[in-house]
C-alpha positions in Angstrom: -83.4 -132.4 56.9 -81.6 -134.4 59.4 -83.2 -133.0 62.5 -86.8 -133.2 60.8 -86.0 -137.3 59.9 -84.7 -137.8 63.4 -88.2 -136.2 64.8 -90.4 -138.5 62.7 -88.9 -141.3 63.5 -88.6 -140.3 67.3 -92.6 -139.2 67.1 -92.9 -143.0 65.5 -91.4 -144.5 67.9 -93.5 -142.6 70.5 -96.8 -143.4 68.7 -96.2 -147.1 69.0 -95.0 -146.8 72.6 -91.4 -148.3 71.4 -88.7 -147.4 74.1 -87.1 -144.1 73.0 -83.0 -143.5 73.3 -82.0 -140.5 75.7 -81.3 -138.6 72.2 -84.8 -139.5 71.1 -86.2 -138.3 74.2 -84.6 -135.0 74.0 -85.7 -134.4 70.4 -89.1 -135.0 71.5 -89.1 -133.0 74.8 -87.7 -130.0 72.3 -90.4 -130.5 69.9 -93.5 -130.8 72.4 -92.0 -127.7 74.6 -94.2 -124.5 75.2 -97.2 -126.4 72.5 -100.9 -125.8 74.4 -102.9 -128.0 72.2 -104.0 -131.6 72.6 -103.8 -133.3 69.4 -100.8 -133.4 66.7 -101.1 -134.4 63.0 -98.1 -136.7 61.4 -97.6 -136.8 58.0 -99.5 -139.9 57.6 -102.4 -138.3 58.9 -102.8 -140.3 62.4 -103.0 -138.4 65.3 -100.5 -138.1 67.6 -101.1 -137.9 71.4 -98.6 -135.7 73.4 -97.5 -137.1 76.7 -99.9 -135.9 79.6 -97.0 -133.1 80.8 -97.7 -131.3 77.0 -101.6 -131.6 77.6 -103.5 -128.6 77.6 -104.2 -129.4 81.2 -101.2 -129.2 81.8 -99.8 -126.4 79.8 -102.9 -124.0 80.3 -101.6 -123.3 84.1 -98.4 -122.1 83.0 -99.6 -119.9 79.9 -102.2 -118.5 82.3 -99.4 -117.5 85.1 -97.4 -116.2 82.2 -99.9 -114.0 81.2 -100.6 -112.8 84.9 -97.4 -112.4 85.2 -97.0 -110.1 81.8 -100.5 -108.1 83.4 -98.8 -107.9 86.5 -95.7 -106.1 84.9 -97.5 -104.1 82.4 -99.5 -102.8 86.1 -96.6 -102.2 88.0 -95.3 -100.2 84.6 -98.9 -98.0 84.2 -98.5 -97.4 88.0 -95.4 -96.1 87.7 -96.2 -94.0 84.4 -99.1 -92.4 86.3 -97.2 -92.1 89.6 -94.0 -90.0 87.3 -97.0 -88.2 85.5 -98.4 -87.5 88.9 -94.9 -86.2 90.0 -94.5 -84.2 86.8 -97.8 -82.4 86.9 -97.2 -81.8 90.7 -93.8 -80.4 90.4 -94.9 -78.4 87.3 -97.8 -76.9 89.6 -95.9 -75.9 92.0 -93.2 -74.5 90.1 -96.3 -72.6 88.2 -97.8 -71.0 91.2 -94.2 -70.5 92.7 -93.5 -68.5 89.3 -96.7 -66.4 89.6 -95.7 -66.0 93.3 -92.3 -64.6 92.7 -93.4 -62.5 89.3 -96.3 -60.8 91.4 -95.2 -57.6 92.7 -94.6 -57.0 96.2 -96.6 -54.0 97.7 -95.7 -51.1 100.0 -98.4 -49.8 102.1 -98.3 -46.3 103.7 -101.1 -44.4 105.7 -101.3 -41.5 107.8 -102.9 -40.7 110.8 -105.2 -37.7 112.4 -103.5 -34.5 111.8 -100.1 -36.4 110.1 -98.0 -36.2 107.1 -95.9 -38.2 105.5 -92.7 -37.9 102.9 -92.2 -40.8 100.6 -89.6 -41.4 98.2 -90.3 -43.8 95.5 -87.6 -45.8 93.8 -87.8 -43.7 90.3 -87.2 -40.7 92.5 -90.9 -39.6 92.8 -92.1 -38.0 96.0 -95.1 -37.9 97.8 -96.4 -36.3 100.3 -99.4 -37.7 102.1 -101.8 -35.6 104.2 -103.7 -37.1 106.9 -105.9 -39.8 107.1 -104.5 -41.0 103.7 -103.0 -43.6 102.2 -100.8 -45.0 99.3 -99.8 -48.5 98.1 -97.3 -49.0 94.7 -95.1 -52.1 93.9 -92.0 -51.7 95.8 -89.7 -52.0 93.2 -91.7 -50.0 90.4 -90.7 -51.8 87.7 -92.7 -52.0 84.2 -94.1 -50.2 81.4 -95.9 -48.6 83.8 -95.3 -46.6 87.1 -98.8 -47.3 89.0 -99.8 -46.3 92.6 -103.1 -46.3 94.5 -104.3 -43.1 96.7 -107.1 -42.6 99.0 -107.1 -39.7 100.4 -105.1 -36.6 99.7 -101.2 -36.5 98.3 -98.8 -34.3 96.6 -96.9 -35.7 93.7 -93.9 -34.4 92.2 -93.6 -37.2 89.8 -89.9 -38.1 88.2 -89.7 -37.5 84.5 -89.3 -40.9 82.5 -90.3 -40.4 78.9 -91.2 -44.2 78.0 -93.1 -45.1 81.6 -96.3 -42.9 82.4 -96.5 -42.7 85.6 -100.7 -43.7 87.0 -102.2 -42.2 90.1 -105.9 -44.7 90.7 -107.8 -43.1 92.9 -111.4 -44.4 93.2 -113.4 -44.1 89.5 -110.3 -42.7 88.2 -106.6 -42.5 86.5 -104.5 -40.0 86.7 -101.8 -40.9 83.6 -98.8 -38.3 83.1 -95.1 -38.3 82.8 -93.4 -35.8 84.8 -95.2 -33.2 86.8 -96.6 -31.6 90.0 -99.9 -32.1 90.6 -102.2 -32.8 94.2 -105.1 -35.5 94.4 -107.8 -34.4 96.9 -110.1 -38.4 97.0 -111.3 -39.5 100.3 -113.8 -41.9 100.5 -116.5 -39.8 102.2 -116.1 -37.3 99.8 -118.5 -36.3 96.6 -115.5 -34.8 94.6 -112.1 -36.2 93.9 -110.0 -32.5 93.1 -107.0 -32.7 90.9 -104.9 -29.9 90.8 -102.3 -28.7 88.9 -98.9 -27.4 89.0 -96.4 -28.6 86.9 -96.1 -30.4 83.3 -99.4 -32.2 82.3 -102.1 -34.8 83.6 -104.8 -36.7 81.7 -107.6 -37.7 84.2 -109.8 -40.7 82.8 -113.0 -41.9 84.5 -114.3 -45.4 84.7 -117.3 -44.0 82.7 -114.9 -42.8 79.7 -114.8 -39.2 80.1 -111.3 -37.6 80.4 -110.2 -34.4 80.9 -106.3 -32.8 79.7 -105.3 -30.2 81.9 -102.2 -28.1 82.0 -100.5 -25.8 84.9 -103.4 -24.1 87.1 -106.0 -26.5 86.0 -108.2 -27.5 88.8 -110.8 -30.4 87.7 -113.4 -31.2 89.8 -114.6 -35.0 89.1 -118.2 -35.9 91.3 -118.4 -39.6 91.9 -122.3 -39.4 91.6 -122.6 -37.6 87.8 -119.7 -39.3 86.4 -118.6 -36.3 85.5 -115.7 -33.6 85.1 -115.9 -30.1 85.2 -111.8 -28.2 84.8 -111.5 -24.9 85.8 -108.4 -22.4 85.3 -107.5 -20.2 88.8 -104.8 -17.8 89.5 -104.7 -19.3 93.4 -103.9 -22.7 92.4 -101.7 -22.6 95.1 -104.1 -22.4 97.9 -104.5 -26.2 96.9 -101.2 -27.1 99.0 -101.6 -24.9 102.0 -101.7 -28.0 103.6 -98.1 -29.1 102.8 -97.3 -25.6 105.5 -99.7 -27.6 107.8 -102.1 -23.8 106.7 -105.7 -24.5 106.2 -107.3 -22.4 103.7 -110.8 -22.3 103.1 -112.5 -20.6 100.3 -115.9 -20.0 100.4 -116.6 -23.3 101.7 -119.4 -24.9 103.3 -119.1 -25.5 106.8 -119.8 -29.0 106.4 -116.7 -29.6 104.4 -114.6 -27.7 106.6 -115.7 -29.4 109.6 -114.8 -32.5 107.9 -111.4 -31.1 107.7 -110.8 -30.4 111.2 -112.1 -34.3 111.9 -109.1 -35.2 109.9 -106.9 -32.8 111.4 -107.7 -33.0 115.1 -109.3 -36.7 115.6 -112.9 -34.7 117.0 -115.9 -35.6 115.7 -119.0 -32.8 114.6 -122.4 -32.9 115.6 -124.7 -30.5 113.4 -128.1 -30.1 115.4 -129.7 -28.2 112.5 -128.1 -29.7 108.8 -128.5 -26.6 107.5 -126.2 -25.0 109.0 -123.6 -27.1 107.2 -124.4 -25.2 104.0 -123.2 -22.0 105.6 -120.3 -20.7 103.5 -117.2 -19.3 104.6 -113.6 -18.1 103.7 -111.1 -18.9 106.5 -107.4 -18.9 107.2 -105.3 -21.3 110.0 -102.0 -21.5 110.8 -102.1 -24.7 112.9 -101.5 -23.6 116.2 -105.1 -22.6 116.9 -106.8 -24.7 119.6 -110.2 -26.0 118.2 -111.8 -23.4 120.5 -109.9 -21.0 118.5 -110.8 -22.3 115.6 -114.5 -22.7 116.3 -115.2 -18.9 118.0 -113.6 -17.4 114.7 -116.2 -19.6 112.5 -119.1 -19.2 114.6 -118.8 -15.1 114.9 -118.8 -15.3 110.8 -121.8 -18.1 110.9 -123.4 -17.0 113.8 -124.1 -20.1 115.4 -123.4 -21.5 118.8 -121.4 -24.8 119.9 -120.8 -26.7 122.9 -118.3 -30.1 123.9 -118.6 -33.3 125.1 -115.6 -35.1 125.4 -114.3 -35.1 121.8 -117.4 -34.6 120.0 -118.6 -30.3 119.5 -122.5 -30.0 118.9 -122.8 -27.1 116.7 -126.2 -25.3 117.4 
């Protein structure tokens, strides 16, 4: 080929150190360009020196700057990656935890104080009514398979009807499940028993421990937190369960200790039994709610035969 013979003859002309034409030179400086090694063979075998500007010397810088050059970049790119896949995982953390955020239900909180009640209306048209010293928390919106509250305490429930969402009263160890009824949860804290009773409809009551109980209208269970276990009864005075929505405390055959306990709830006063025993006294007792707790205690201790005196707001019962 014509460019090949014109390279030969201008590598010739090189080798013998012959004064090259500026078209000779150019071929030249277009053959040697970007080469890094020393040496060259010609066709007729002799060696062929490159000028000292195509010596590896000379061309090593450059091919080393190129490559730092190339590192550099691919650096600046992998920095970049990791700083968009930083971003990315970021944004997609927080736009995780903001998703759980907004899909976790907001809660509504209601207690009661000493001697207080409360009416609350639930978005499915339930209604509760707490007694004192209780309290209730449920998703405000109430939306689910599920209608689910939390009691401690005592409350009345007159539970909306909706076929295909059970409505689920937890109240320490246990679940109330039902659908549409009227039932009352007796579960405070410092209480053995949790007492369902009911009214309306039907209630399944499942403890932690897997016992359940079915009751129907006039079913009172009586679940103690120490056996585990629950023991339903049927009455005809089912009714005297919810004296306390008439703000009427009715006591039936009870022992004093319990209905002491009551009277704590109801008045804010605190009971001081000098002999315990007394506490196991029984008694059946009726109040309307306007009874001081003089009142209250002269009635109980003619029928117990026991004393009492006051200090401040605490009655030593002797």
């Amino acid at each position: 080929m014509e460019y090949n013979n014109i390279v030969q003859k201008a590598r010739r002309k090189y080798l013998n150190r012959a004064a090259l034409s500026p078209e000779e030179q150019s071929v030249l400086d277009k053959d040697f360009n970007g080469k890094d090694y020393i040496f060259y063979k010609e066709n007729d075998g002799k060696d062929f020196l490159f000028d000292t500007r195509y010596s590896a010397d000379q061309t090593f810088p450059r091919i080393k700057q190129a490559i730092s050059q190339h590192t550099a970049y691919k650096k600046k790119l992998l920095i970049r990656y990791i700083g968009s896949a930083a971003a990315i995982l970021i944004i997609s953390f927080i736009s995780f935890h903001l998703y759980k955020m907004s899909s976790i239900p907001q809660m509504k909180y209601v207690s009661t104080s000493y001697g207080e009640h409360k009416n609350i209306s639930l978005p499915d048209g339930t209604v509760i009514t707490l007694n004192s010293l209780s309290s209730i928390s449920y998703p405000q919106d109430l939306k689910g398979d599920t209608r689910q509250v939390e009691l401690k305490g005592e409350a009345y429930f007159d539970v909306a009807s909706e076929a295909d969402r059970p409505f689920i009263v937890k109240a320490n160890d246990l679940e109330i499940r039902v659908l549409g009824t009227k039932f009352n949860i007796e579960a405070y804290e410092n209480e053995e028993n949790i007492i369902t009773s009911l009214f309306e409809g039907s209630v399944s009551i499942n403890a932690s421990n897997g016992v359940t109980r079915k009751l129907v209208p006039g079913d009172k269970a009586v679940y103690n937190k120490n056996s585990g276990e629950i023991n339903a009864l049927h009455t005809n005075d089912i009714d005297n369960q919810i004296y306390w929505l008439k703000n009427i405390l009715y006591f039936d055959n009870e022992p004093l200790a319990d209905i002491l306990k009551t009277f704590a709830r109801e008045r804010d006063v605190l009971f001081k039994l000098e002999n315990p025993t007394t506490g196991n006294l029984r008694m059946t007792a009726r109040f309307d709610g306007n009874e001081t707790m003089e009142d209250i205690l002269s009635i109980l201790s003619q029928s117990g035969d026991f004393s009492y005196n006051r200090q401040g707001n605490i009655y030593y019962i002797k």
